[in-house]
N, C-alpha and C positions, 0 to 999 in steps of 0.2 A: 504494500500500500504506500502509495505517496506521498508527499506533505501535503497536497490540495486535498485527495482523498480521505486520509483522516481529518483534517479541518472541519469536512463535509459530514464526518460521520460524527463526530463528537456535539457540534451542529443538530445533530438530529437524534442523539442522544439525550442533551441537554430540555431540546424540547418538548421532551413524553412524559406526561405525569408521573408521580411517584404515586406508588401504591400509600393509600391511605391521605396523601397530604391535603388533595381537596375537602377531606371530611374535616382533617384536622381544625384547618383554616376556617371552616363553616361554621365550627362547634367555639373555636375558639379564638376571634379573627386579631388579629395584631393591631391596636391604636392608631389610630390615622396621626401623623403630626400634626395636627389641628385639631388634636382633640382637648380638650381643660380638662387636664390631668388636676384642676384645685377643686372641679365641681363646684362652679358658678363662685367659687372664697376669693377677694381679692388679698391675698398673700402680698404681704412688703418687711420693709426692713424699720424699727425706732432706731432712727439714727443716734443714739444713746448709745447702739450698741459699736459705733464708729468712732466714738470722742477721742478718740486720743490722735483720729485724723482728720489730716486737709478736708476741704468740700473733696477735690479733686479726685479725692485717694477714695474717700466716700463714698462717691458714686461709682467710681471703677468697680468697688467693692459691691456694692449692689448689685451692678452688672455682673458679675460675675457669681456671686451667687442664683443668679436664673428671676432675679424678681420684678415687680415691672412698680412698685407701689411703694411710698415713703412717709414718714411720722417724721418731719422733721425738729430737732434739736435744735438748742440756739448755740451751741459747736459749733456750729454748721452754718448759723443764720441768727445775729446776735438780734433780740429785741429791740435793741437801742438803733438796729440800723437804719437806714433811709428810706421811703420808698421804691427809688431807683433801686437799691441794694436787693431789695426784696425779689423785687420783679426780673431781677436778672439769676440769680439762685434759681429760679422758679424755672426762669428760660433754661440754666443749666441742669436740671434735671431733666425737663421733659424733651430738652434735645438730645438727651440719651437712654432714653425710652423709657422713661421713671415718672410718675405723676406724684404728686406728694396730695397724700388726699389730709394728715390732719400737721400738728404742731405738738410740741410739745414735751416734760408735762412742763405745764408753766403753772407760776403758783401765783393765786390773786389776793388781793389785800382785802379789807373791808373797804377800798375805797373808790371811786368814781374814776376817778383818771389811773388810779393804778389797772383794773379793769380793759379801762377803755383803751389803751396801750393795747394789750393785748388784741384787742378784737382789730385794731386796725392793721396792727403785724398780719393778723391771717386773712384779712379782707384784701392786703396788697401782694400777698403772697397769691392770695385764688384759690383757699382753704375753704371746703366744708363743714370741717369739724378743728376744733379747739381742746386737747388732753388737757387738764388743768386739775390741782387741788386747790377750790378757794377757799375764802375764811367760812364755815359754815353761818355766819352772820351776814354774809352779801349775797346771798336770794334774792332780795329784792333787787340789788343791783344789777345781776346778772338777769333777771327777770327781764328789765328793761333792755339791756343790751341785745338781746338773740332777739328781741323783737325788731329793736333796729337793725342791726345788721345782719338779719336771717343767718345768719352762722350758729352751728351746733357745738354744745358745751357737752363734752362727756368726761366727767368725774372721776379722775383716777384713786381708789383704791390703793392706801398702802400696808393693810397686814397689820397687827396687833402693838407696834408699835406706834401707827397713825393714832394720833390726837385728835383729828379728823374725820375720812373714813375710812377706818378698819378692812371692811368688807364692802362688797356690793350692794350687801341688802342696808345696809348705814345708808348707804347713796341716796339707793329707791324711796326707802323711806322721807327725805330729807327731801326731796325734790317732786314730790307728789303733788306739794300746790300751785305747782308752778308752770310756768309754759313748757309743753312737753318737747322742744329743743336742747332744755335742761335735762341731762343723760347721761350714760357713764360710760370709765373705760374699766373694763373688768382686765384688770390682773392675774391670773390665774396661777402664777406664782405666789403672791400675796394675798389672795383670796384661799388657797388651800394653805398659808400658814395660819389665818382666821380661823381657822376648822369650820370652813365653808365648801359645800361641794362645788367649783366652778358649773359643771353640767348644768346643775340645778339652778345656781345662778344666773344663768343662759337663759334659762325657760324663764321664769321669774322675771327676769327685766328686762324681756323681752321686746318691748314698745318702746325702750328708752336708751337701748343696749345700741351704739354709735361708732366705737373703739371697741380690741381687743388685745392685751398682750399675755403672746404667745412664749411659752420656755418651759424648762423641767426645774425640778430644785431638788436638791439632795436627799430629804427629808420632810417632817410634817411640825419640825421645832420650829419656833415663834423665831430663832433667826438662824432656819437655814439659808443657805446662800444655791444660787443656779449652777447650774451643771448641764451639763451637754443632754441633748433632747433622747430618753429613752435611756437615760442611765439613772434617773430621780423614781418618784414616787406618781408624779403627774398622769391621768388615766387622760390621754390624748387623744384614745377613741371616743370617750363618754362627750368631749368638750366638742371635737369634728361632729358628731352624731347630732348635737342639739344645735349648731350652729347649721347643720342643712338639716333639720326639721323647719324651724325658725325661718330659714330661707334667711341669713344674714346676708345684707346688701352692702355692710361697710369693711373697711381698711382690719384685715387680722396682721399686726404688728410682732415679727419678730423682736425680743428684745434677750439680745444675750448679754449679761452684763458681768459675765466672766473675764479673765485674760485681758483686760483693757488694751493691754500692750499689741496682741496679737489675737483677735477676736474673732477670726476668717474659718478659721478650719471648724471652730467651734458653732458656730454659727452654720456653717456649713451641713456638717453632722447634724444639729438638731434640723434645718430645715428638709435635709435630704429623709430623717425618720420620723418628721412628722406626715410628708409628701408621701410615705408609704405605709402608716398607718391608714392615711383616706384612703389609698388606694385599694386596701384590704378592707375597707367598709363596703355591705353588702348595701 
């Protein structure tokens, strides 16, 4: 046989079914790349977990880990800066495929201008939603504020050492008279050192639930610290499971706040096993 000849026959080898493989494929067909492997979660990064870098390095970083969505930190994007300064961060993120959908957390005073600061950082930014712990005493401030400038306040949660709120159901409760823009970011790290079940949490504040940060933590002590995704205590199917019952529409925030120094790989690992816990959800 000659070199065209077998070329021809391998050719035509190559083209004849395999025994079994069309069944295979039928029963069990391979993901289109175009498939949302998050099931409809918008997955991002709290830039918290980047502070020890540049914007630049930041974003690389984002990209890099596969995410398309941001919680920005003011590392990254101080308060105090301009509105040019603003709008052009904003420009540097989404010209590299990154939306930054909240801020934060930023902490608010009991007072009108201290507030109002805020709201206008995320209004020239082109912010939906606002993380923030304020003084439980400014309700009514904030009340007026998301009225004016239609932007969403969601409440972070910090774990049993908050003087604030603790938990999520601290939140719910504390914001119940109020305009339902006033909302929370559930911590699920510091909501399970509350001996609060996140899941549960989920269903519960469901209507007001805006923000989400995502991570593992060591343990169930009042101050364990985070650890890489699938090495903690964190039940990341129960929290996945209620977030697509719910049908969550907003920002689920990476926040590794391990390793400051070199926080990629770690951040990596957790996102890569939490992306394949949903995957194993039926």
């Amino acid at each position: 046989m000659n070199r065209r000849e077998l070329i021809k026959g391998a050719a035509v080898v190559a083209s004849m079914p395999v025994a079994g493989r069309g069944m295979a494929e039928a029963a069990d067909p391979a993901p289109a790349p175009s498939a949302d492997r998050w099931r409809g979660l918008k997955p991002g990064v709290a830039s918290y977990t980047l502070r020890k870098m540049p914007l630049e390095a930041a974003i690389k970083a984002i990209q890099r880990v596969g995410l398309s969505y941001v919680s920005i930190k003011d590392f990254h994007l101080p308060l105090d800066s301009t509105t040019e300064q603003r709008k052009a961060v904003a420009a540097q993120f989404k010209a590299a495929g990154i939306t930054p959908l909240s801020c934060g957390n930023v902490s608010m005073k009991n007072d009108p201008a201290d507030v109002r600061r805020a709201f206008e950082y995320a209004r020239d930014i082109g912010l939906p939603t606002i993380v923030c712990s304020p003084d439980p005493d400014s309700m009514k401030i904030l009340d007026a504020m998301v009225k004016e400038f239609d932007i969403k306040l969601a409440i972070h949660n910090h774990g049993p050492e908050d003087k604030r709120f603790p938990s999520p159901l601290d939140v719910w409760k504390a914001v119940q008279p109020y305009d339902k823009r006033i909302g929370l970011c559930i911590d699920v790290g510091h909501t399970t050192r509350a001996k609060v079940d996140p899941a549960q949490a989920i269903r519960t504040c469901r209507e007001r639930l805006y923000d989400l940060h995502m991570k593992d933590i060591e343990s169930t002590a009042p101050d364990a610290k985070t650890i890489e995704g699938g090495r903690g205590v964190i039940d990341h199917a129960s929290i996945l499971r209620a977030l697509l019952d719910i049908k969550y529409p907003y920002l689920v925030s990476f926040e590794y706040e391990k390793d400051e120094n070199d926080p990629l790989p770690g951040l990596s690992e957790t996102i890569g096993y939490v992306k394949g816990v949903l995957r194993g959800l039926a």
